[in-house]
N, C-alpha and C positions, 0 to 999 in steps of 0.2 A: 442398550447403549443409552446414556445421560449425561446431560453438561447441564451443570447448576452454576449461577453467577449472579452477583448482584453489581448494579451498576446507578451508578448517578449521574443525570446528565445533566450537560454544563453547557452554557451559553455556545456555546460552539459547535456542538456537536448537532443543538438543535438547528443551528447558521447553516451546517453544512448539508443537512437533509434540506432546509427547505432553497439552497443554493443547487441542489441536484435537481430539485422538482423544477425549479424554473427552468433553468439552463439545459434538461434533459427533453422536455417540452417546445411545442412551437413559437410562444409568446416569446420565450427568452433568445431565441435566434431568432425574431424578427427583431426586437430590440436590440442586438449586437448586428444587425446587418445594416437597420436604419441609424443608427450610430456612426460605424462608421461610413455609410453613404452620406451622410450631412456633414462629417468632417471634410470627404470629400471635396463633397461642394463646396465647403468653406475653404478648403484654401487654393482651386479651381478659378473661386470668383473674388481672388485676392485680385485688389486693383479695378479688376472690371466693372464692380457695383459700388454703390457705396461702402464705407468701410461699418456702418451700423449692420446692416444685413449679413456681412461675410463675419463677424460679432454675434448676429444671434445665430446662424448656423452654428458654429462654432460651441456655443453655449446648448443650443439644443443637443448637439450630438452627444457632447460630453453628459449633458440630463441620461440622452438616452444607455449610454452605457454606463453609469454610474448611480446613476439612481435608485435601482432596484438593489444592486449591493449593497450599497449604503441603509435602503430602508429593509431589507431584512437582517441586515445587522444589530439595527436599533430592537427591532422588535422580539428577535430572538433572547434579547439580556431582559427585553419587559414582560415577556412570557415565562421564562424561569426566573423574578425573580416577584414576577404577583401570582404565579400559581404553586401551591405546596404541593399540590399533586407531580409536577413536573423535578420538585426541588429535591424532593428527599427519594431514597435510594429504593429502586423496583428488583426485583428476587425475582428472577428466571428461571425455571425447571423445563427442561426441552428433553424430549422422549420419543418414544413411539406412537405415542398418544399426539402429542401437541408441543405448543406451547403453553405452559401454566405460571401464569406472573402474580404476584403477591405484594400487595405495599400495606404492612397494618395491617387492619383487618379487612381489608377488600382483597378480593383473587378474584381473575377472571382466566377461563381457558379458551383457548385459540387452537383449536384442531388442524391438522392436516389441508384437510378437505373445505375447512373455511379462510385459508391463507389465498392471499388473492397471483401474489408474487412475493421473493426477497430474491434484496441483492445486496451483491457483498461489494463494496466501493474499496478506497484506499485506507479509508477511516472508520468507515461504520456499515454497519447489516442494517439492514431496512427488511422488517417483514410488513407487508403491505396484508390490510386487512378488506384493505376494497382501495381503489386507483388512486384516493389524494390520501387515506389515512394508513400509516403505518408504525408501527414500532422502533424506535431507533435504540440502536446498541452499540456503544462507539467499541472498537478493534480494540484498543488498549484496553481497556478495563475485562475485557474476556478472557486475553491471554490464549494458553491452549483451547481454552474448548473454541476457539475459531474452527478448527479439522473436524470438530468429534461433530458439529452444529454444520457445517458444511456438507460433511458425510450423511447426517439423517435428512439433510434439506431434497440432497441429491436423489435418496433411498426414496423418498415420499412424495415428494410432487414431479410435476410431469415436468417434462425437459425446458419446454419453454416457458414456464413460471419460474424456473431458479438460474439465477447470475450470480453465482460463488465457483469461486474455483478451491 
């Protein structure tokens, strides 16, 4: 069994991996819990304080919920569009063997046994090659071999390293 694909990835796709890492992590629900806890407060101590204070709460909360979107937004368009590594299109061969990726003349292989996890989102496969770095593969651009890639995920790593259905 084999799924060959090539795929290019686009501002978004890299948005949306690093919009899982946060928000799947603890940093990104303390910063949505402290968001809206100083919203909270701000409109709690509407009238009671002065109105400068129930203003910066207000403003910090909305930092805290908004900010981090906003800044991996930015940087995910500055990352594909100053690295050529990122920009031009990677050649996936997925086997029994591994994974084998190809850009030009570089290849490198990603075995089985050295896969740390993948998971399969709404949008994209994430093979993780250790906790913060992984592969990203957006769902469109694979087409079928989503099943054949799922199928060997399941066949070869252990149950709780793989989230694809």
């Amino acid at each position: 069994m084999q799924a060959e694909f090539e795929i290019r990835l686009k501002p978004e796709d890299l948005y949306r991996f690093n919009m899982y890492q946060m928000y799947t992590g603890i940093h990104g629900w303390i910063s949505i819990v402290l968001g809206i806890a100083v919203l909270i407060l701000a409109v709690r101590t509407y009238g009671a304080v002065e109105m400068t204070y129930t203003l910066l709460y207000a403003v910090f909360g909305i930092l805290f919920l908004f900010y981090a979107p906003v800044t991996l937004k930015l940087r995910s368009r500055q990352s594909i569009a100053a690295s050529e590594e990122l920009s031009k299109p990677l050649h996936y061969v997925v086997d029994e063997e591994g994974f084998k990726v190809s850009q030009g003349e570089a290849s490198a292989v990603l075995a089985w046994n050295q896969i740390y996890k993948m998971v399969g989102t709404r949008r994209n496969i994430l093979v993780y090659s250790s906790r913060k770095n992984a592969y990203v593969i957006p769902r469109e651009q694979i087409g079928e071999n989503y099943q054949t890639l799922a199928k060997l995920a399941n066949e070869k790593l252990e149950k709780f390293r793989v989230k694809m259905k």
